[in-house]
BAVEX-228878 format. One record per atom (N, C-alpha, C): residue number from 0; atom name; x, y, z; residue in one letter. Coordinates in nm, 2 decimals, padded with zeros to 4 digits. Layout:
// residues N
nr:NUM; atom:CA; east:X; north:Y; up:Z; rest:A $
...
***
This chain:
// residues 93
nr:0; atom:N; east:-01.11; north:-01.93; up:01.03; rest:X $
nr:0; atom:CA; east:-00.99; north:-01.93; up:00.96; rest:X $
nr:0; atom:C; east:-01.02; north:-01.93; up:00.81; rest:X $
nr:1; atom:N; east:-00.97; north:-01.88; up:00.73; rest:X $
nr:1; atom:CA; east:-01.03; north:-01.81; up:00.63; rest:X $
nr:1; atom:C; east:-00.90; north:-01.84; up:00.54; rest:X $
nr:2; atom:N; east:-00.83; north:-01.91; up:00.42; rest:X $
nr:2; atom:CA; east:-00.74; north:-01.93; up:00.31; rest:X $
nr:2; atom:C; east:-00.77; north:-01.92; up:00.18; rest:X $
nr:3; atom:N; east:-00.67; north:-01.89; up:00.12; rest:X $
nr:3; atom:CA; east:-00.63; north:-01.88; up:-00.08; rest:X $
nr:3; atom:C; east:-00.57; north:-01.94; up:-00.04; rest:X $
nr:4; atom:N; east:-00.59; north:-02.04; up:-00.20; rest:X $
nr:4; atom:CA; east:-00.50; north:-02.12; up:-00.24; rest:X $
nr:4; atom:C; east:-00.47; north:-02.08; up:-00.39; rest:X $
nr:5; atom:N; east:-00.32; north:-02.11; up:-00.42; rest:X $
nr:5; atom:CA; east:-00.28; north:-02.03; up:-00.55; rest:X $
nr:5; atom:C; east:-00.19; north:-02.21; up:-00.60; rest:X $
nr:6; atom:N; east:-00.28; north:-02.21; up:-00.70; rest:X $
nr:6; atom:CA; east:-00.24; north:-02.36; up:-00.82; rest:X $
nr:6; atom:C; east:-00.15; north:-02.31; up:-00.90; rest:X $
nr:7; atom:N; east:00.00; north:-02.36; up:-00.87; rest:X $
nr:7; atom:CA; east:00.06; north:-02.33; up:-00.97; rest:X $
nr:7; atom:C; east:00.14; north:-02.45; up:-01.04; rest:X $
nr:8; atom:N; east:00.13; north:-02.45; up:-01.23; rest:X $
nr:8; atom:CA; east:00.18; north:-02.57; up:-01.28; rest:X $
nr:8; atom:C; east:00.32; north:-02.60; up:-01.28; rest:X $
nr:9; atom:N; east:00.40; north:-02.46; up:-01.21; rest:X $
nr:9; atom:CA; east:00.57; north:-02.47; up:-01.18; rest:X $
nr:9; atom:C; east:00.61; north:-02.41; up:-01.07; rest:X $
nr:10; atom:N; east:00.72; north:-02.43; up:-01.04; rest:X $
nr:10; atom:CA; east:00.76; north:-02.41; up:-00.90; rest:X $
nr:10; atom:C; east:00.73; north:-02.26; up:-00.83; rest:X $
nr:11; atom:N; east:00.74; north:-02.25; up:-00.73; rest:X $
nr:11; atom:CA; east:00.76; north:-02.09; up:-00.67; rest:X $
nr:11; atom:C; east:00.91; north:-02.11; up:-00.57; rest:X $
nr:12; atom:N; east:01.02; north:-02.05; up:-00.62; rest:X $
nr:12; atom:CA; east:01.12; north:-02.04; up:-00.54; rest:X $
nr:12; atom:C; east:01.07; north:-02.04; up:-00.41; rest:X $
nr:13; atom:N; east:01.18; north:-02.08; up:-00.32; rest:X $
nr:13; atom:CA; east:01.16; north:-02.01; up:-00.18; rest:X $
nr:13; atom:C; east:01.13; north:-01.92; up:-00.11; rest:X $
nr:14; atom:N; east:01.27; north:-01.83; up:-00.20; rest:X $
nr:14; atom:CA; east:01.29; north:-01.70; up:-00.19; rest:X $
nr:14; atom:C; east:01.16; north:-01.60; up:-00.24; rest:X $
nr:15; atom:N; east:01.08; north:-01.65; up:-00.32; rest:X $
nr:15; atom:CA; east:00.97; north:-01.60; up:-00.34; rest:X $
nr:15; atom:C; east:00.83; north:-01.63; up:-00.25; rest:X $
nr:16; atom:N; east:00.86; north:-01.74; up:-00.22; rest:X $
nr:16; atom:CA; east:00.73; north:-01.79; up:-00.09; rest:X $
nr:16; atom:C; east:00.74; north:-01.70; up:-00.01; rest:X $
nr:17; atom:N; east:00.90; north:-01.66; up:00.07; rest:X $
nr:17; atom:CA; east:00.89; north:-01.56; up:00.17; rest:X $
nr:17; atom:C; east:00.90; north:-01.41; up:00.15; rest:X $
nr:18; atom:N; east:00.88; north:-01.37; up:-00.04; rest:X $
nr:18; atom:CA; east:00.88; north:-01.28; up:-00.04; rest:X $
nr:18; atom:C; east:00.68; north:-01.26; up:-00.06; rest:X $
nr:19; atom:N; east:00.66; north:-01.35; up:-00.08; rest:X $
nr:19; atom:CA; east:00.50; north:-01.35; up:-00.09; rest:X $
nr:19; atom:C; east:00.43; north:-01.33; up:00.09; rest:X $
nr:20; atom:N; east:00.49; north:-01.40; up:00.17; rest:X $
nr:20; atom:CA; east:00.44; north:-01.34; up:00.29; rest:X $
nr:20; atom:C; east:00.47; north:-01.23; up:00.35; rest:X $
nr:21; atom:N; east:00.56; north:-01.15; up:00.30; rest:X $
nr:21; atom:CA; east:00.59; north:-01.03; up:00.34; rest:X $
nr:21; atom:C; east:00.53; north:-00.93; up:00.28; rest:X $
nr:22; atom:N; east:00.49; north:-00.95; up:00.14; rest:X $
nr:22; atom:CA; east:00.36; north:-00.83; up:00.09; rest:X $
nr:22; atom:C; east:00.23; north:-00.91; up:00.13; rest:X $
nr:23; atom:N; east:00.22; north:-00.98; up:00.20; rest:X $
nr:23; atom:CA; east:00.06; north:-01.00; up:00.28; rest:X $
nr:23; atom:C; east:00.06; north:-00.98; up:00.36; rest:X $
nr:24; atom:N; east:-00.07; north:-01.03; up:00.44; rest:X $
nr:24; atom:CA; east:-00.09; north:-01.00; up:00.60; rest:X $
nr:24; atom:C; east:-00.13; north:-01.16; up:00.61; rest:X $
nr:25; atom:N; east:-00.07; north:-01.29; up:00.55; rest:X $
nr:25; atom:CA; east:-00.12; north:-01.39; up:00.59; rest:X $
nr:25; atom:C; east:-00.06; north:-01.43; up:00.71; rest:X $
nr:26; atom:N; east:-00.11; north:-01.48; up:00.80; rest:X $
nr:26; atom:CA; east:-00.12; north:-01.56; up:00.95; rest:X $
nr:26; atom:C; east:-00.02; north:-01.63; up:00.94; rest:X $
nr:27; atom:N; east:00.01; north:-01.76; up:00.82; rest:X $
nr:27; atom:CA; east:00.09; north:-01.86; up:00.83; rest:X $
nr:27; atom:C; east:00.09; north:-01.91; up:00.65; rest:X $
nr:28; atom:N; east:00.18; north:-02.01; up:00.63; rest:X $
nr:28; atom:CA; east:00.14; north:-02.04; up:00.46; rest:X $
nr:28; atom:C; east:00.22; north:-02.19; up:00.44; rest:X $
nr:29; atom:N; east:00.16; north:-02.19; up:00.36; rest:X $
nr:29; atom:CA; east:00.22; north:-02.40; up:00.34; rest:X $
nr:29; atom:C; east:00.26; north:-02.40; up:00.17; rest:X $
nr:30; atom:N; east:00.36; north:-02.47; up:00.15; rest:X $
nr:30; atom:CA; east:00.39; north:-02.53; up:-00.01; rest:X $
nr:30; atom:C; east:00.39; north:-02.64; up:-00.02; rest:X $
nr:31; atom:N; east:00.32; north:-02.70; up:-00.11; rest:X $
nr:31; atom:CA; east:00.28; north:-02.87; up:-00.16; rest:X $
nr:31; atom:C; east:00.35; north:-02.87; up:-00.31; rest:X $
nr:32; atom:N; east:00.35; north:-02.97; up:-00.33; rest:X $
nr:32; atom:CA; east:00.46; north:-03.01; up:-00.46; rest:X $
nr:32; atom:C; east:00.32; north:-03.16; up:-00.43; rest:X $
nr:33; atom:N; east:00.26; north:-03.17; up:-00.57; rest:X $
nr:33; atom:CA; east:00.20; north:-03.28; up:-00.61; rest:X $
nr:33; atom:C; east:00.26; north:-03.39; up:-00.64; rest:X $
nr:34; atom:N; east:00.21; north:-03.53; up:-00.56; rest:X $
nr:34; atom:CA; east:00.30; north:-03.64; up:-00.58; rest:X $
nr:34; atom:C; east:00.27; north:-03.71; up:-00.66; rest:X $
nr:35; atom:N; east:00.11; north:-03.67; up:-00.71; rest:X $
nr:35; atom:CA; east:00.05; north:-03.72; up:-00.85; rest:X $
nr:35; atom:C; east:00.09; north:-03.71; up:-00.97; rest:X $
nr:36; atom:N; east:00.10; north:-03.53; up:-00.97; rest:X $
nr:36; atom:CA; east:00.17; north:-03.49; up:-01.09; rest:X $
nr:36; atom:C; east:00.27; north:-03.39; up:-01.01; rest:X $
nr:37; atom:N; east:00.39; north:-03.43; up:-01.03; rest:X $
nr:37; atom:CA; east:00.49; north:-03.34; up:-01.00; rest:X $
nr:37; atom:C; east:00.52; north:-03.21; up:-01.08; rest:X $
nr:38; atom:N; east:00.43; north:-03.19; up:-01.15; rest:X $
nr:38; atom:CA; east:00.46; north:-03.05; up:-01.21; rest:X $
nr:38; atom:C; east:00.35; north:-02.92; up:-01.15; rest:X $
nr:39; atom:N; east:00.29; north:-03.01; up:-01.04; rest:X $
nr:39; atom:CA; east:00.18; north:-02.95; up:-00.99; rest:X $
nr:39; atom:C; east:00.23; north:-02.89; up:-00.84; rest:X $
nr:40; atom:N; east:00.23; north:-02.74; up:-00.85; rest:X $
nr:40; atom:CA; east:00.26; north:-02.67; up:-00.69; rest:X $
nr:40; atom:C; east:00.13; north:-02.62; up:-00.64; rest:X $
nr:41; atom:N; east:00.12; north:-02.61; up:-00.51; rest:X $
nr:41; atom:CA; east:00.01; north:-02.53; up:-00.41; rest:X $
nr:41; atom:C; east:00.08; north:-02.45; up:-00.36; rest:X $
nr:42; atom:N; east:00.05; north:-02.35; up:-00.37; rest:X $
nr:42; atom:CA; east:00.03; north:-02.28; up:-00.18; rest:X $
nr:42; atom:C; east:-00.06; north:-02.23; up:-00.15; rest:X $
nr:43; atom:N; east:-00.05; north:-02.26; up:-00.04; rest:X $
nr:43; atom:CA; east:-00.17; north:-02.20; up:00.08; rest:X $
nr:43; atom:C; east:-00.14; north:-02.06; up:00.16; rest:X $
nr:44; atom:N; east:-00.23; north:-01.99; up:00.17; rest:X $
nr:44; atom:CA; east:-00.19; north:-01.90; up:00.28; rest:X $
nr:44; atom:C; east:-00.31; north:-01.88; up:00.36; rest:X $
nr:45; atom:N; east:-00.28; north:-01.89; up:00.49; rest:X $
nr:45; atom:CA; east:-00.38; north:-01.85; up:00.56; rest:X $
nr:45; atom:C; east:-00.40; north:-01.71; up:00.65; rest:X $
nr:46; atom:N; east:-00.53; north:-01.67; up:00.63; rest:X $
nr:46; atom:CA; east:-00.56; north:-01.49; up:00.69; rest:X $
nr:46; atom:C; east:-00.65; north:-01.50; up:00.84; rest:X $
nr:47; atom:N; east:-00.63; north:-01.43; up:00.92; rest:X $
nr:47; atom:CA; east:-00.67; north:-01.41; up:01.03; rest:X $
nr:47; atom:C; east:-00.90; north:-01.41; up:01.02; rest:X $
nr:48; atom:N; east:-00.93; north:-01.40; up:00.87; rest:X $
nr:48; atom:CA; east:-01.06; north:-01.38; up:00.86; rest:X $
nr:48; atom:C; east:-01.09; north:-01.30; up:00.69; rest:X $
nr:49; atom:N; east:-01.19; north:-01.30; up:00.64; rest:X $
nr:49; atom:CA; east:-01.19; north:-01.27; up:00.50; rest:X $
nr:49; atom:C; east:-01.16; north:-01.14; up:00.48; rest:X $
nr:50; atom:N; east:-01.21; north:-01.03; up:00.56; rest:X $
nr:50; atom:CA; east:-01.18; north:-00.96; up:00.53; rest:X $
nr:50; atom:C; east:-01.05; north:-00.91; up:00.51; rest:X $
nr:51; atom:N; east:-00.95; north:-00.98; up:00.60; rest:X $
nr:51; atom:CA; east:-00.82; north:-00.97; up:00.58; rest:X $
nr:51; atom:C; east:-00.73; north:-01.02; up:00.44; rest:X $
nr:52; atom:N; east:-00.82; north:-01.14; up:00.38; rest:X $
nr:52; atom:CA; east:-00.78; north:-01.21; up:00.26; rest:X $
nr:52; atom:C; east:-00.81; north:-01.12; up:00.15; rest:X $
nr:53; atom:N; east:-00.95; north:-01.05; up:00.14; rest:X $
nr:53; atom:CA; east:-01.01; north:-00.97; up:00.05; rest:X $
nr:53; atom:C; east:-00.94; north:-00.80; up:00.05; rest:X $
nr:54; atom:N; east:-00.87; north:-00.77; up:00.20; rest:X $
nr:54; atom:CA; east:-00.81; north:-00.66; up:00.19; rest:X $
nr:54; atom:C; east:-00.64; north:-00.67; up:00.08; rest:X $
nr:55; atom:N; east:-00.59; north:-00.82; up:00.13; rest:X $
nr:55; atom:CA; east:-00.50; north:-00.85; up:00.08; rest:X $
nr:55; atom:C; east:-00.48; north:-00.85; up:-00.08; rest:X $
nr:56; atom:N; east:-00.60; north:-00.95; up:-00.14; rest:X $
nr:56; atom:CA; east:-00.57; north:-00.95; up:-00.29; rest:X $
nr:56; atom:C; east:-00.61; north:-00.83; up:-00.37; rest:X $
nr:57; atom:N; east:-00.68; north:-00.71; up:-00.33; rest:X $
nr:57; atom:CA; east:-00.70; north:-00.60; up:-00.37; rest:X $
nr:57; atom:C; east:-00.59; north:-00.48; up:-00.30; rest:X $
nr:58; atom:N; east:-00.48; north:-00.56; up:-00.24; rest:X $
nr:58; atom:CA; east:-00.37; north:-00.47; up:-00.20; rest:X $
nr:58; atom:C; east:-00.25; north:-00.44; up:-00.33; rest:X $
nr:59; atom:N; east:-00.18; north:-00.31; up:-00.29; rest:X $
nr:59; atom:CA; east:-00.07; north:-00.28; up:-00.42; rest:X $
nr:59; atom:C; east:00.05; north:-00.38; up:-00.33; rest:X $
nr:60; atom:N; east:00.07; north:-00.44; up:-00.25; rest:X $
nr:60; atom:CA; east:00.15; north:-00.56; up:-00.24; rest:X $
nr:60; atom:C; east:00.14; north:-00.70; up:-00.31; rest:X $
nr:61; atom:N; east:00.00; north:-00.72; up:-00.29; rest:X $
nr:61; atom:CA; east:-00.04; north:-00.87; up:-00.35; rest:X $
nr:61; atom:C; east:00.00; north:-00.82; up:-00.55; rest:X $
nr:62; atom:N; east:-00.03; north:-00.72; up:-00.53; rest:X $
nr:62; atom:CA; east:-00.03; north:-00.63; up:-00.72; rest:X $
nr:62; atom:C; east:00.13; north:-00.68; up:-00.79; rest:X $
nr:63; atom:N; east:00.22; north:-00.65; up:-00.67; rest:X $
nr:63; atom:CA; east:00.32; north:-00.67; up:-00.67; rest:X $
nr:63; atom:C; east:00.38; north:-00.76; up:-00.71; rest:X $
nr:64; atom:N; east:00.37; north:-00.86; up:-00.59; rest:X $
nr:64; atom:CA; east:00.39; north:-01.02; up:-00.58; rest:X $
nr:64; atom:C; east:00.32; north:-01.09; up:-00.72; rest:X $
nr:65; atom:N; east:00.18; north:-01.05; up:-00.80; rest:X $
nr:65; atom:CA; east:00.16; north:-01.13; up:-00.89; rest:X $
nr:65; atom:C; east:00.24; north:-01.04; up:-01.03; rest:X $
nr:66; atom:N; east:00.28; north:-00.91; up:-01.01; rest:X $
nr:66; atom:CA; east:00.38; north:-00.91; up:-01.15; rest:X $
nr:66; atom:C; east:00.50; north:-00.93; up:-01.15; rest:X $
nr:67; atom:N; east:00.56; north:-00.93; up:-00.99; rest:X $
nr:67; atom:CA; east:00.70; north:-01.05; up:-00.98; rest:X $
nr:67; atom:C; east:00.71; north:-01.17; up:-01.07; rest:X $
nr:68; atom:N; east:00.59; north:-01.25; up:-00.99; rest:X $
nr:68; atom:CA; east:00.59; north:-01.37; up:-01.06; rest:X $
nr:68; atom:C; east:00.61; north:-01.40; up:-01.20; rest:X $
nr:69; atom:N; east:00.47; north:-01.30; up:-01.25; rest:X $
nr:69; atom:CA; east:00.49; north:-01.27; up:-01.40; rest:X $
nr:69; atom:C; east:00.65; north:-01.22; up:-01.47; rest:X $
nr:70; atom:N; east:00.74; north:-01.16; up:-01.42; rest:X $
nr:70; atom:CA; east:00.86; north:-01.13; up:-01.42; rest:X $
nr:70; atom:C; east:00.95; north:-01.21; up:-01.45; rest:X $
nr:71; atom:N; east:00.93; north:-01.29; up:-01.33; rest:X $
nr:71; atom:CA; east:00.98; north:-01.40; up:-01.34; rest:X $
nr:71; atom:C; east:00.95; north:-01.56; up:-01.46; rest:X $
nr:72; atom:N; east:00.87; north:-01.54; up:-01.41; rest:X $
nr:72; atom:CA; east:00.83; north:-01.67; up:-01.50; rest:X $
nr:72; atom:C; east:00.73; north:-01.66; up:-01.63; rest:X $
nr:73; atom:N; east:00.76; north:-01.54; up:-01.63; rest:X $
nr:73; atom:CA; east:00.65; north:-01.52; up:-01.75; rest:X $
nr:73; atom:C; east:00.49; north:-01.54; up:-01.72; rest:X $
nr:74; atom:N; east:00.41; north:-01.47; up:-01.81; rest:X $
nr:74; atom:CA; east:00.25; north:-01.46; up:-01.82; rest:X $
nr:74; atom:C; east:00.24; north:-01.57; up:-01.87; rest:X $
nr:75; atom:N; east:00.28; north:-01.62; up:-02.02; rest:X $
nr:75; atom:CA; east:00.23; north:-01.74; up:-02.05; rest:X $
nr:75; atom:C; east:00.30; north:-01.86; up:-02.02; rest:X $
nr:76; atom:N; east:00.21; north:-01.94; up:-02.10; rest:X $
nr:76; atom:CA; east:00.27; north:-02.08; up:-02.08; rest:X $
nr:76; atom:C; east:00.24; north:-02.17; up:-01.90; rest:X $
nr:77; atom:N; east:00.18; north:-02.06; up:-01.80; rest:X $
nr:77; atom:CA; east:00.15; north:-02.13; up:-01.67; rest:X $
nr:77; atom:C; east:00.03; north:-02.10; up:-01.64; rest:X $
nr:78; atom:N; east:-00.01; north:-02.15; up:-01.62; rest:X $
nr:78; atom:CA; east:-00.14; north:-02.22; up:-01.57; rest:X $
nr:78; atom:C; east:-00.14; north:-02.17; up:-01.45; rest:X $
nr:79; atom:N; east:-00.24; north:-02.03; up:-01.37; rest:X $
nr:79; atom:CA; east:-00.28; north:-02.05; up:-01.22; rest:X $
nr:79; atom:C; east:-00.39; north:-02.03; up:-01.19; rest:X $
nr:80; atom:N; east:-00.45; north:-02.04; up:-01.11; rest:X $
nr:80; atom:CA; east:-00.57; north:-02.03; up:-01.07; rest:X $
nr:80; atom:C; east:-00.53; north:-01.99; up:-00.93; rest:X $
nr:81; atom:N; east:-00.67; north:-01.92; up:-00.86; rest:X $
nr:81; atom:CA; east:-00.69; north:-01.84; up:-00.70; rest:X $
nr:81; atom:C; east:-00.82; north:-01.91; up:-00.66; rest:X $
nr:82; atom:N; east:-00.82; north:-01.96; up:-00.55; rest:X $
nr:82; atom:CA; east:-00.97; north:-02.04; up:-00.46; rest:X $
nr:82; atom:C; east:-00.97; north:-01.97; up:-00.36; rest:X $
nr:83; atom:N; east:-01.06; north:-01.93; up:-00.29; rest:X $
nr:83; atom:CA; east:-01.09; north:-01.88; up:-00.17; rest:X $
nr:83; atom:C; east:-01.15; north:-02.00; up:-00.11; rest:X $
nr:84; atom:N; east:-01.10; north:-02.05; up:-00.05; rest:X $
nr:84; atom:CA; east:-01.16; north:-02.17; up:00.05; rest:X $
nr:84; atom:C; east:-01.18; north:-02.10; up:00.20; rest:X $
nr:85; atom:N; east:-01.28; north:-02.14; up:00.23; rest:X $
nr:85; atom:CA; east:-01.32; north:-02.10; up:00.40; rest:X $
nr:85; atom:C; east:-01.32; north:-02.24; up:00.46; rest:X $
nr:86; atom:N; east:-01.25; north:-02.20; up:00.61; rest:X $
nr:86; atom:CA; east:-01.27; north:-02.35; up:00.66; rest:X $
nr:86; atom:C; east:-01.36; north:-02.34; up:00.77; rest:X $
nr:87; atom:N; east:-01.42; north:-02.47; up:00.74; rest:X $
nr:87; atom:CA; east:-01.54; north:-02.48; up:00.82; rest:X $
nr:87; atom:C; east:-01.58; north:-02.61; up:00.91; rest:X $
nr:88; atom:N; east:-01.49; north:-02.66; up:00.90; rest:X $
nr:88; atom:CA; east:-01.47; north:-02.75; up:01.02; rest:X $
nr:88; atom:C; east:-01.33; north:-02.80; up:01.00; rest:X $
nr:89; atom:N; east:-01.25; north:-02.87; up:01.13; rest:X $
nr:89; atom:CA; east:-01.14; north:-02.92; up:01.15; rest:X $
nr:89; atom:C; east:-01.10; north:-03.03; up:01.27; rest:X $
nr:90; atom:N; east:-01.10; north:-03.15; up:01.24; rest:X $
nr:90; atom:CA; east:-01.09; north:-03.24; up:01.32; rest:X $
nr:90; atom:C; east:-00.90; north:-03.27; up:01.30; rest:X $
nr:91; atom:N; east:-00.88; north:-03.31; up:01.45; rest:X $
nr:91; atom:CA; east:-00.78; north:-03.34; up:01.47; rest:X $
nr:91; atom:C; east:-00.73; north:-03.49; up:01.60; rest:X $
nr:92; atom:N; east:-00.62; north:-03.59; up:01.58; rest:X $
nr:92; atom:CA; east:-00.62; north:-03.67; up:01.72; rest:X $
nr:92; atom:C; east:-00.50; north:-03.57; up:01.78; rest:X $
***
């Protein structure tokens, strides 16, 4: 199981979470709202395997979804960053 995580220091609508799964091919995706700092958003998306992640963010959909954003909320003034996290173990009760 293979995820990006995208740090964002302000919100992402809803309406935009599910417009962000619709120009991907992610599997499933999560939103976090930091309870440390509340100005702090995550999401997660998860891809079926990297190459599906790496087809993604070099796709003219993901191109899309990050000049929406920009559209929306402006270039400056937010703070984001992109992690490629691989998962590599997972314990569960």
């Amino acid at each position: 199981m293979q995820m990006i995580a995208k740090n964002l220091i302000t919100g992402m609508r809803p309406t935009t979470f599910l417009f962000a799964l619709s120009k991907t091919n992610c599997v499933q995706a999560w939103r976090f709202w930091s309870q440390t700092d509340p100005s702090v958003h995550y999401a997660f998306g998860e891809f079926a395997d990297m190459d599906a992640l790496r087809q993604t963010m070099s796709s003219e959909g993901f191109k899309f979804l990050l000049a929406d954003y920009d559209r929306v909320w402006g270039s400056g003034g937010v703070t984001r960053t992109r992690h490629i996290l691989e998962k590599v173990q997972h314990m569960a009760r």
